[in-house]
Each structure stands twice: as structure tokens, then as C-alpha cells.
C-alpha positions in Angstrom: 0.1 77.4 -163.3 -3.3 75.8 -164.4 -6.2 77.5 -162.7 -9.2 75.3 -162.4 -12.7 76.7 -161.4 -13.6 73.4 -158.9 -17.2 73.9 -159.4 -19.9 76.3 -161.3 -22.8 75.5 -163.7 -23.9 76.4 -167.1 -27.8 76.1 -168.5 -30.0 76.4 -171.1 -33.0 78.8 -170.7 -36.4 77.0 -169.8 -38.7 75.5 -172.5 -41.6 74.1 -172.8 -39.6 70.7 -174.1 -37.0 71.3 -171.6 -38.4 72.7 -168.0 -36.9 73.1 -164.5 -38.0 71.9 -161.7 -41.3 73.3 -160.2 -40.7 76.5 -158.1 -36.7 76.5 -158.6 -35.4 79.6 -160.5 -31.6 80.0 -162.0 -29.5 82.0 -160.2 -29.2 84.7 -163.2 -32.0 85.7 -165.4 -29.7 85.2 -168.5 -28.5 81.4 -168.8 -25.1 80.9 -168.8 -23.7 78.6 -171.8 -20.8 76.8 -172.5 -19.8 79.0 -174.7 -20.1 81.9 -173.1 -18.4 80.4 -170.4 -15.3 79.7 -172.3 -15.1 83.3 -172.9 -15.5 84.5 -169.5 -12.7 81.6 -168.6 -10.2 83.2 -170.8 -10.9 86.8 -169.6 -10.5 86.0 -166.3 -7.2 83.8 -166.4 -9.3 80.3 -165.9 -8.0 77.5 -167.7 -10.4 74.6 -166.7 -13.9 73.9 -165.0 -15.8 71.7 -163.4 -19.4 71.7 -164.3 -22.4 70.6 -162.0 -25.4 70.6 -163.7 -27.8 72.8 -161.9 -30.5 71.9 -159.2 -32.9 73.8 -161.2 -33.0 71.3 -164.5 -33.1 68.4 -162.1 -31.5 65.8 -162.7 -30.6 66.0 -166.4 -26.4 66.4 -167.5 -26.8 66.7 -170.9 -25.7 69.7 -171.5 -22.7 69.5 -169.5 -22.1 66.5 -171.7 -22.4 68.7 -174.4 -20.0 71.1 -173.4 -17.4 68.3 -172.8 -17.2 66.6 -176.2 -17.0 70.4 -177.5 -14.0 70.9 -175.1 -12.9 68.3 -173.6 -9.5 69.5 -172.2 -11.4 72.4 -170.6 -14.5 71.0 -169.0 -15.3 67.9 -166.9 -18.5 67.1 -164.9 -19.2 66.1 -161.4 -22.8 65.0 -161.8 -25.9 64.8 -159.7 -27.5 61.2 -159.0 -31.0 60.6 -157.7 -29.6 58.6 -154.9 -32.9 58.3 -153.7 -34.3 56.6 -156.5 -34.0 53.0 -156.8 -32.4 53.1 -160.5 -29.5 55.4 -159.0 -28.0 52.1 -157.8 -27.4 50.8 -161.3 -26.8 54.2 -162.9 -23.6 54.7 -160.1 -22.0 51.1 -161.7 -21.4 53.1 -165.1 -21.4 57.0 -163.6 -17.8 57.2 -164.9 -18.7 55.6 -168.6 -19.8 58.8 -168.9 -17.2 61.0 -171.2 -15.7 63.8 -168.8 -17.6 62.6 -165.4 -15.4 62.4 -162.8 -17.8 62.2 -159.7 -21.1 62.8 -158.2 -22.1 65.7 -156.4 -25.2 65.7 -153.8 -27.0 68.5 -152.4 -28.0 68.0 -148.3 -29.3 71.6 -147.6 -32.7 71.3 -148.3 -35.8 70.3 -146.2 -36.5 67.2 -148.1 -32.8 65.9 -148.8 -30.7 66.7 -145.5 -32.4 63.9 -143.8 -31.4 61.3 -146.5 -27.5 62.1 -144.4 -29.1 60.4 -141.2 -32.3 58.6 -142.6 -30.7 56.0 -144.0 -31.3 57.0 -147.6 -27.8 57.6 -148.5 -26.4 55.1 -146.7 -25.9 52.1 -149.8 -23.9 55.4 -152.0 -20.8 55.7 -149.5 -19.9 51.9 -149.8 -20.6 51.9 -153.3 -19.0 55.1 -153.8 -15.9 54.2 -152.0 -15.7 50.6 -154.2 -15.6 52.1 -157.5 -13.0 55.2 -156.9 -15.8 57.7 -157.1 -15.0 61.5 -155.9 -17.8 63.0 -154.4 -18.7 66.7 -154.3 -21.3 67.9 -150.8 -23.0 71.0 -150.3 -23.5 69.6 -146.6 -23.2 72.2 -144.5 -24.6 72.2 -140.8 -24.1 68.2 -141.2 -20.0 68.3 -141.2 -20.4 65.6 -137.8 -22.2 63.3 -140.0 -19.6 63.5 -142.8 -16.9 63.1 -140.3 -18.6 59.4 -139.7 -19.3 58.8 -143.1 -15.6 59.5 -144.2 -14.2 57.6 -141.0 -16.1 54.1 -142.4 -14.7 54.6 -145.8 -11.4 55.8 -145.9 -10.7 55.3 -149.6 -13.6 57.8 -150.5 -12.9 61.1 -151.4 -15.3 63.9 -150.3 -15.1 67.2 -151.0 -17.2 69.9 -148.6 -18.7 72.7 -151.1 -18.6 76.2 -150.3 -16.2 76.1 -147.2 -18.9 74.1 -145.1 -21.2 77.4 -144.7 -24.7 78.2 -145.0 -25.9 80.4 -147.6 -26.2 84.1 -146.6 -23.5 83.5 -144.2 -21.3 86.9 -143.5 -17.6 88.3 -142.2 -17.7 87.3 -138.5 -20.9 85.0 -138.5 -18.3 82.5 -140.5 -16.8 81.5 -137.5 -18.7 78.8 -135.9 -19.3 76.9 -139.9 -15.0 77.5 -140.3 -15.0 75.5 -137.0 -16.9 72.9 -137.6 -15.0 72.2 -141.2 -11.8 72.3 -140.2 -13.1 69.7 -137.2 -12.8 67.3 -140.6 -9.0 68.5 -141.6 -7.9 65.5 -139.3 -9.6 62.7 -142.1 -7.5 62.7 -144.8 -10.1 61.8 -147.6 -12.0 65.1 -146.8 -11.2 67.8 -148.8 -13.0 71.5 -148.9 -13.9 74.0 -151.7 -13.2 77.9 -151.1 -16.4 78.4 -153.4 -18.2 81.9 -152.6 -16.1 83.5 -150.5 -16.4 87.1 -151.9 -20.3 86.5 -151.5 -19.6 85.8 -147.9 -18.3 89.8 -147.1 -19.6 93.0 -146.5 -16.4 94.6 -147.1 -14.9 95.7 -151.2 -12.7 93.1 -153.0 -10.0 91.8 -151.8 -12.8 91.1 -148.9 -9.7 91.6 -146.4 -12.2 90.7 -143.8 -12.5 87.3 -143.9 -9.6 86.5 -145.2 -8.2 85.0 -141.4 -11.3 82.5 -142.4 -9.8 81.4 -145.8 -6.6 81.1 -143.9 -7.9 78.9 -141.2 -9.0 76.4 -143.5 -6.1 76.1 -145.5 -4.1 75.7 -142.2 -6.4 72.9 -140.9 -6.3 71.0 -144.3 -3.3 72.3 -146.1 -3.0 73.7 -149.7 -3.0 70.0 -151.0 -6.5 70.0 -150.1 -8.4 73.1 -150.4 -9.4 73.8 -153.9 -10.4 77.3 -155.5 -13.3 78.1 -157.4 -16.4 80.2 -157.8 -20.2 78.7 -158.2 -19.5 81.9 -160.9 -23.2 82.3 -161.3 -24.5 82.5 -157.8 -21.7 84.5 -156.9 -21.9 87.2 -160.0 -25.9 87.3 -158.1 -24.7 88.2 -154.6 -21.8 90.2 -155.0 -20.3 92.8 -157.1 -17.1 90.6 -157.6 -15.9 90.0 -161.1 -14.9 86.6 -162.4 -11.0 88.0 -162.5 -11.3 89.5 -159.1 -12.3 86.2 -157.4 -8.9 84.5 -159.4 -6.5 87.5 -157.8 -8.2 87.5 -154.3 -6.4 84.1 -154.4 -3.2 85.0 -156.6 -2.4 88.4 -155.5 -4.3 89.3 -152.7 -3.4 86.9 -149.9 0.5 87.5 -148.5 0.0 84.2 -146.3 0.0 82.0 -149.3 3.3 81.3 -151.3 4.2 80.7 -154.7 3.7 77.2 -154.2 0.4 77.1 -152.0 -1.2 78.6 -154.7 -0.6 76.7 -157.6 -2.1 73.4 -155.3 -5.1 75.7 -154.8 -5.5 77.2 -157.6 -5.6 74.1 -159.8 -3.5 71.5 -159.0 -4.5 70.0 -155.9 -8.0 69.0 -157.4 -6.4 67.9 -160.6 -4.9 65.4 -158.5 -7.7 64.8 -156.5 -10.3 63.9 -158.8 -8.0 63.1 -160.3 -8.4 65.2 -163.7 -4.5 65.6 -164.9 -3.7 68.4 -167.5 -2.6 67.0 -171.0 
């Protein structure tokens, strides 16, 4: 079994030649490299990742680029794109030029960007999207109605609902109404959804038994196929005391409702097909 990490970032600390964006802060005080990434991978039984280059360098992906051409069978990128800006249009023609880009991942849980779902900002990316075979990765949630739509006008675009379709802070039985309104999107068969932070969404000790009818309920709805593992490793390392290798056997050891075979999908497989991103 491959296990692939379908989403986490890696950074370099801020300099005066390279800063963040004003007011944002990293999720750890210590960055994260690529290196040192690779190292926690093979502790922890990961044998790929996808990297999204943080919120907090804006918009940059060079260092996930970086990271690529260093190891290119264990990395790939799902990038950010300024879809608001008027030079995104042309940048989205050669997105996948890119060495190890597979997609585009867009943030709409903000202030300033989860009006650009209903505003008609984002309304040219989903055609164009859709037209050049381009996966996309959404940390959408409380706006799962308006992906419905958008998925329902383009049926040949993949979209992928981060972090189980939650808020942030969300915990054990306040899941509930968020699980509902993801797997209300199980019936489009272009919408896929990411178990990303679910030990930060317990009260309870690893496994996190607790929310586990949650994980299950989503994996139901959509089937093994498409729900795909993974961490956001550094925001979750900041809100929980779960290791790297603990969040792997939550998944491989720790849930007696999955078989042999719905794990492999999740753990790995199903969003190598996705993407797609096969092993070699």
C-alpha cells in the first residue's frame, strides 16, 4: 500500500527578502521544510504528499517547486491562484506546465474571499477549470450548496472539499450538522472530500473513538474511492497532541468498519487516481 498525505504545507521562515502576508502567522513557530518533511514521512509510514503552499507566503509556490525537482516521486503541488486577479486567467492556461502541479487549491473561508463563491468572482475558473482537466482542491466549508451548483454545471471537474467540509474549531458532536451538509454532495460524482484534521476535531485521546461514526458517514455517503486521507500535518501537530504516525494508524488500525481494501483507496490510492498522480 502507498500512503499519500492528500494535503499539508512546508515553508521557509520569514525574511526581510521573503515576507508573509501582513497579519498572517505560520501555524508552527519552527518552519517546516522539505527536508524535514521527508524525514517525518518515512517515520511515520508516508510515502507521498501533496504540498499547498501556505496562505501565509501568499501566493508564491516556489518552494514547493523546489521540493519537487529534489523529489519528484514523493512530492506534487496543488497550487494557489489569485483567481481574483486579472493575470490568473492566463496563468490557469499553463498551471499544469508547472513540474509536479497537479491542480489549484482555493481558500473560501475568509471574510474577503467566501463572497468571490456567490459574487461572481470565481465564476470564469470553473469553466476554465473544467476545459483543461484541472483538479481543484476547496477549503469551502459552510458554502457545500454553492459547490453542489458549481459541480452540477460542470460535471467533468473534479473538486475536492478540504478538511471533511467543517469549520475550524469544530468538535466531537458539533460535527454533525457540517458531516450533513458534505455528504448532501456524495450524490455528484465529481466531488470528492478530504479526511484532513480529524484528530484536531476531538476532545477524546487517539484513536479519537468519538468521532469516528463521523469519519464513517462520509465514507458511506461517497465511498472509499473518493474520500482521501491526509493531515494539514502542521496545523494539526498545533491543535492536538496527535503524532504524525498516530494520524496514519487512526486510519490503518484503528477503524474495524474499514477493510483491507477501503483503506488502501483511502489511504493513497483513490487520490492517485484522482488527480491523477500514479506511483512509478
Amino acid at each position: 500500500m502507498i500512503i499519500t498525505d492528500s494535503g499539508l504545507h512546508i515553508w521557509r521562515a520569514e525574511t526581510p527578502d521573503r515576507p508573509w502576508q501582513p497579519g498572517r502567522t505560520a501555524h508552527l513557530d519552527t518552519p517546516i521544510g522539505y527536508e524535514d518533511l521527508s524525514a517525518r514521512m518515512a517515520e511515520a509510514g508516508v510515502d507521498r504528499a501533496i504540498l499547498i503552499p501556505p496562505s501565509w507566503e501568499g501566493e508564491r509556490v516556489d518552494y514547493s517547486l523546489e521540493a519537487v525537482a529534489r523529489y519528484p516521486e514523493r512530492f506534487a503541488i496543488m497550487g494557489r491562484l489569485p483567481i481574483e486577479r486579472p493575470e490568473a486567467r492566463k496563468m490557469l492556461e499553463t498551471w499544469k506546465n508547472q513540474p509536479g502541479m497537479l491542480g489549484v487549491r482555493l481558500t473560501f473561508h475568509h471574510e474577503w474571499d467566501r463572497p468571490w463563491m456567490t459574487d461572481g468572482t470565481a465564476e470564469w475558473f470553473w469553466p476554465a477549470a473544467e476545459r483543461l482537466d484541472i483538479p481543484v482542491m476547496l477549503n469551502a466549508p459552510t458554502l457545500q450548496a454553492e459547490v453542489g451548483k458549481v459541480a452540477a454545471r460542470h460535471p467533468r471537474l473534479r473538486l475536492i472539499m478540504d478538511h471533511m467540509g467543517r469549520v475550524k474549531g469544530t468538535k466531537d458532536d458539533e460535527l454533525a450538522p457540517a458531516i450533513d451538509a458534505t455528504v448532501t454532495l456524495a450524490k455528484l460524482p465529481n466531488v470528492f472530500v478530504k479526511l484532513t484534521l480529524v484528530p484536531t476535531c476531538s476532545s477524546a485521546p487517539y484513536p479519537y473513538r468519538n468521532i469516528h461514526k463521523y469519519v464513517q458517514r462520509l465514507i458511506e455517503a461517497f465511498g472509499p474511492r473518493r474520500t482521501f486521507w491526509g493531515t494539514d500535518l502542521s496545523a494539526m501537530l498545533s491543535r492536538s497532541s496527535c503524532t504524525y504516525r498516530q494520524a496514519v494508524t487512526m486510519f490503518t488500525e484503528e477503524m474495524p468498519f474499514l477493510c483491507k481494501d477501503d483503506i488502501e483507496w483511502i489511504m493513497g490510492r483513490g487520490l492517485a487516481q484522482c488527480l491523477p498522480w500514479p506511483a512509478k
